[in-house]
C-alpha positions in Angstrom: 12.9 -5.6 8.7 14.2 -2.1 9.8 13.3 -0.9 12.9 13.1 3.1 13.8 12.9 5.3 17.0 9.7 7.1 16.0 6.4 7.5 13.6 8.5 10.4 12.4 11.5 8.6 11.8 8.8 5.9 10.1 7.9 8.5 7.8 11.5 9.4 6.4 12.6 6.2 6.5 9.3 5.5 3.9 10.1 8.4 1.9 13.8 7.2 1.3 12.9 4.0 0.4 9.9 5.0 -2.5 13.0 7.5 -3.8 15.2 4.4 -3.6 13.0 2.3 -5.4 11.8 4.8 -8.3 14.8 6.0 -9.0 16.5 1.6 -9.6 12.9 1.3 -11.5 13.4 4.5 -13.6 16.5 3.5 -14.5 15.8 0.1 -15.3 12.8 0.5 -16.9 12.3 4.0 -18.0 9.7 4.3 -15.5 8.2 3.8 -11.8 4.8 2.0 -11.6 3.8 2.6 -7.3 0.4 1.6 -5.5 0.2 4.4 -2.6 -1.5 3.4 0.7 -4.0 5.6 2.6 -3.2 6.2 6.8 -1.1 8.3 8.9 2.2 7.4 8.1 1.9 7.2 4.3 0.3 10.7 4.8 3.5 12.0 6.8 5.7 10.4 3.8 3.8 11.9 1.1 4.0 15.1 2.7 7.9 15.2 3.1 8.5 13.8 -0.7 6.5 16.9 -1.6 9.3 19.2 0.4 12.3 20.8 -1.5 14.4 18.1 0.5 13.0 15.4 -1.4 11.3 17.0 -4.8 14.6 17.1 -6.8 15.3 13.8 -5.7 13.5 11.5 -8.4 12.3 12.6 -11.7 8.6 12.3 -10.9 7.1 12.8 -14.9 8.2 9.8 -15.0 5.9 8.0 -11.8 2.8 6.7 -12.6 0.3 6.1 -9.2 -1.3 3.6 -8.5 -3.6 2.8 -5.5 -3.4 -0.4 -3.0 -7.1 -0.1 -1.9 -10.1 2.7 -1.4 -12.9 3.7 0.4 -16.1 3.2 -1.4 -16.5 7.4 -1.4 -16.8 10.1 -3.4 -13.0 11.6 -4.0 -13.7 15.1 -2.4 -14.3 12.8 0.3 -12.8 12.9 3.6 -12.1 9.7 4.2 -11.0 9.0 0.8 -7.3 7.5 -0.1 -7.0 9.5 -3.2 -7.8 12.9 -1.8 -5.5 12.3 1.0 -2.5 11.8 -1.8 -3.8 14.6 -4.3 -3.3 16.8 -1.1 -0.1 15.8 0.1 1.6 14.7 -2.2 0.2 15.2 -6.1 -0.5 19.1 -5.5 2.9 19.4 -3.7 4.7 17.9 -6.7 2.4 18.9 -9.4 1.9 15.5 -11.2 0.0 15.5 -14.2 -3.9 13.6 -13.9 -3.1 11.4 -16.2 -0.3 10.2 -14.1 -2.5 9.2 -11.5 -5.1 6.0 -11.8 -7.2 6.2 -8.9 -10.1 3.3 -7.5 -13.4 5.0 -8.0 -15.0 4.6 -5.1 -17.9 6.6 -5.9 -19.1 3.7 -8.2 -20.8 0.7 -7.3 -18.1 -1.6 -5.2 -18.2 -4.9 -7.7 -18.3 -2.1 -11.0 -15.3 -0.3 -9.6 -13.4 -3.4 -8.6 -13.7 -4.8 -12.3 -12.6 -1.5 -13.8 -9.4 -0.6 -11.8 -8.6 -4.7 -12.4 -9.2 -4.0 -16.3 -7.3 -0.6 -16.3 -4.2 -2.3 -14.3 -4.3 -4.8 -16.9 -4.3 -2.2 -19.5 -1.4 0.1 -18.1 1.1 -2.5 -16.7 3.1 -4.6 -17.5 2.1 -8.9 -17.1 4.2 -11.3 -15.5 2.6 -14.7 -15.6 1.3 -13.8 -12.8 -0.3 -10.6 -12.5 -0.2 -6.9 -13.8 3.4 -5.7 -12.3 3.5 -2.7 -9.8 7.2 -1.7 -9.1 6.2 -0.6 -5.5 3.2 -1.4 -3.3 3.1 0.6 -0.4 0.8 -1.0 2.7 0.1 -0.8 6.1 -0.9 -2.8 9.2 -3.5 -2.2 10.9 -4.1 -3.4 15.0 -6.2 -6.0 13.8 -3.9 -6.9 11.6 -5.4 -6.0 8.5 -3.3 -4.8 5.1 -4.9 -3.3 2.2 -8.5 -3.8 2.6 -8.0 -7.2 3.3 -9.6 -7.6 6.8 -9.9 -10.6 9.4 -12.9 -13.2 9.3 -12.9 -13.9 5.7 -10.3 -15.2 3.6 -7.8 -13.0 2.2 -7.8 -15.2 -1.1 -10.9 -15.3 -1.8 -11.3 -14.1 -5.4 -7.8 -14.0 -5.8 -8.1 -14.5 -9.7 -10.0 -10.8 -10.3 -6.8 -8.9 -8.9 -9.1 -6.5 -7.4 -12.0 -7.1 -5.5 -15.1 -5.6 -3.4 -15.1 -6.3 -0.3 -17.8 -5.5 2.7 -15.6 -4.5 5.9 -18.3 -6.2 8.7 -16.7 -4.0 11.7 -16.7 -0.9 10.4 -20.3 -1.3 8.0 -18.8 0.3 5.0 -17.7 -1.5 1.2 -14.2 -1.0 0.5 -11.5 -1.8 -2.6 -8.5 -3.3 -2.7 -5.9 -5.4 -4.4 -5.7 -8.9 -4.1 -3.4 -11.1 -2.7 -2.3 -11.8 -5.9 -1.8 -9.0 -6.9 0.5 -8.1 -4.2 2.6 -11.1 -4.9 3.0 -9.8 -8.5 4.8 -6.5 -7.6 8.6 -6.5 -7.4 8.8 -5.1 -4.4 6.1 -4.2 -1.3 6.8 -2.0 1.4 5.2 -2.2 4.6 4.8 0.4 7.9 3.0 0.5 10.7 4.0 2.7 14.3 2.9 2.7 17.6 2.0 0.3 20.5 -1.6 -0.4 19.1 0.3 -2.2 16.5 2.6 -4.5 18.8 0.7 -7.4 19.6 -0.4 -8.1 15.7 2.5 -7.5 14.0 4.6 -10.3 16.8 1.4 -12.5 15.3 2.2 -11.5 11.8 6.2 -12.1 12.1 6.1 -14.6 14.7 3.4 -16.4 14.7 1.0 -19.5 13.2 0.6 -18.7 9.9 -3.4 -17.8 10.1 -4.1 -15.8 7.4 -7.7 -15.4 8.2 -7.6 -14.3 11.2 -4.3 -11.8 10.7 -4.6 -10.9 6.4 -1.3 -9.0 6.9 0.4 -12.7 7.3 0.0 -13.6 3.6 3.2 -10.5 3.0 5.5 -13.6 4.6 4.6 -16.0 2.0 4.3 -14.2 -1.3 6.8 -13.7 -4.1 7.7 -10.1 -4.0 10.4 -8.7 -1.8 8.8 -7.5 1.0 10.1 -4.9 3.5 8.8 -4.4 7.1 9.5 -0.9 8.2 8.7 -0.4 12.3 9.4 1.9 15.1 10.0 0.9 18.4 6.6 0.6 20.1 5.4 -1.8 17.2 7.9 -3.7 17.4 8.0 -4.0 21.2 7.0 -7.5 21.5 8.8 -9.4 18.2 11.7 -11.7 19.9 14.0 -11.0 17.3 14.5 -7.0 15.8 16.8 -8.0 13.5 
């Protein structure tokens, strides 16, 4: 875990890491499979790789996106994941559409689920586990929540479809996202979250009973990939150890 002083220091320190990681994936393998994550600090990375500072960093015909989870809208829509990376970040860098594989959340949820889990299938490559993302971006949410994977129902449930539909009771609207298992396939998973909203879940998360359904985010502590917590100060104002 790396802790920062600031939601703007969050968002470099995100932004250095994806460059870090596409450019050991590019040249490894040629290419750089990464699942982007919707929310404000993802935004504020996404909007500073798309600066001259960081555009000439990685060689970005050769990234291929990928989304963590969606909103079950329309893409012009406001709350929509994918609009809020076409804006920031694909415009900004000019990536090609057929670069990007989005979640269509216009579609019926169950459809939509089955047909991102059929083209991640398609496009990457398989471990014996799962379709392989080089990068999964996430957040945490206060509750706790990553992806779409939301507290009061089991995060595994239909683990074996990679993707799934889910129904977020709270907030009365259907949602996509990856599935657990899917996010134990990837070869790395990245993980911010800011501000003192966040401080009491994530000391759960980190430091807690393991209780998966009531804090999702706590199944990042027990998968396979190599997860990285990245935090600034107010989240991580009540952990017992920063280190």
């Amino acid at each position: 875990m790396a802790v920062v002083d600031d939601e703007r220091a969050l968002a470099r320190a995100v932004a250095e890491r994806v460059i870090g990681a596409g450019r050991a994936a590019i040249a490894a393998r040629g290419r750089f499979e990464l699942a982007l994550a919707g929310g404000s600090t993802p935004k504020a990375a996404y909007a500073l790789l798309a600066t001259a500072e960081f555009r000439g960093a990685l060689d970005w015909k050769r990234v291929r996106f990928f989304f963590g989870d969606e909103r079950c809208v329309p893409p012009a829509d406001a709350q929509s994941n994918y609009r809020m990376a076409k804006e920031t970040l694909f415009d900004g860098l000019s990536i090609a559409a057929d670069r990007v594989f989005r979640m269509r959340g216009e579609d019926d949820p169950e459809r939509a689920a089955g047909v991102y889990a059929a083209v991640l299938l398609r496009e990457l490559p398989e471990t014996n586990v799962a379709p392989t993302l080089d990068l999964i971006m996430l957040g945490m949410g206060p509750d706790g929540h990553t992806a779409s994977l939301f507290p009061g129902s089991d995060p595994f449930a239909g683990d074996e479809l990679l993707v799934r539909a889910v129904y977020v009771e709270k907030l009365g609207v259907h949602r996509i996202t990856l599935t657990p298992r899917m996010l134990g396939a990837a070869r790395a998973v990245l993980v911010a979250t800011a501000g003192d909203a966040k401080a009491e879940s994530l000391a759960a998360v980190l430091e807690g009973p393991y209780e998966p359904v009531r804090f999702p985010s706590q199944i990042l502590t027990r998968v396979q990939s190599q997860v990285t917590w990245l935090v600034d100060r107010a989240a991580a104002a009540r952990l017992t150890s920063r280190a």
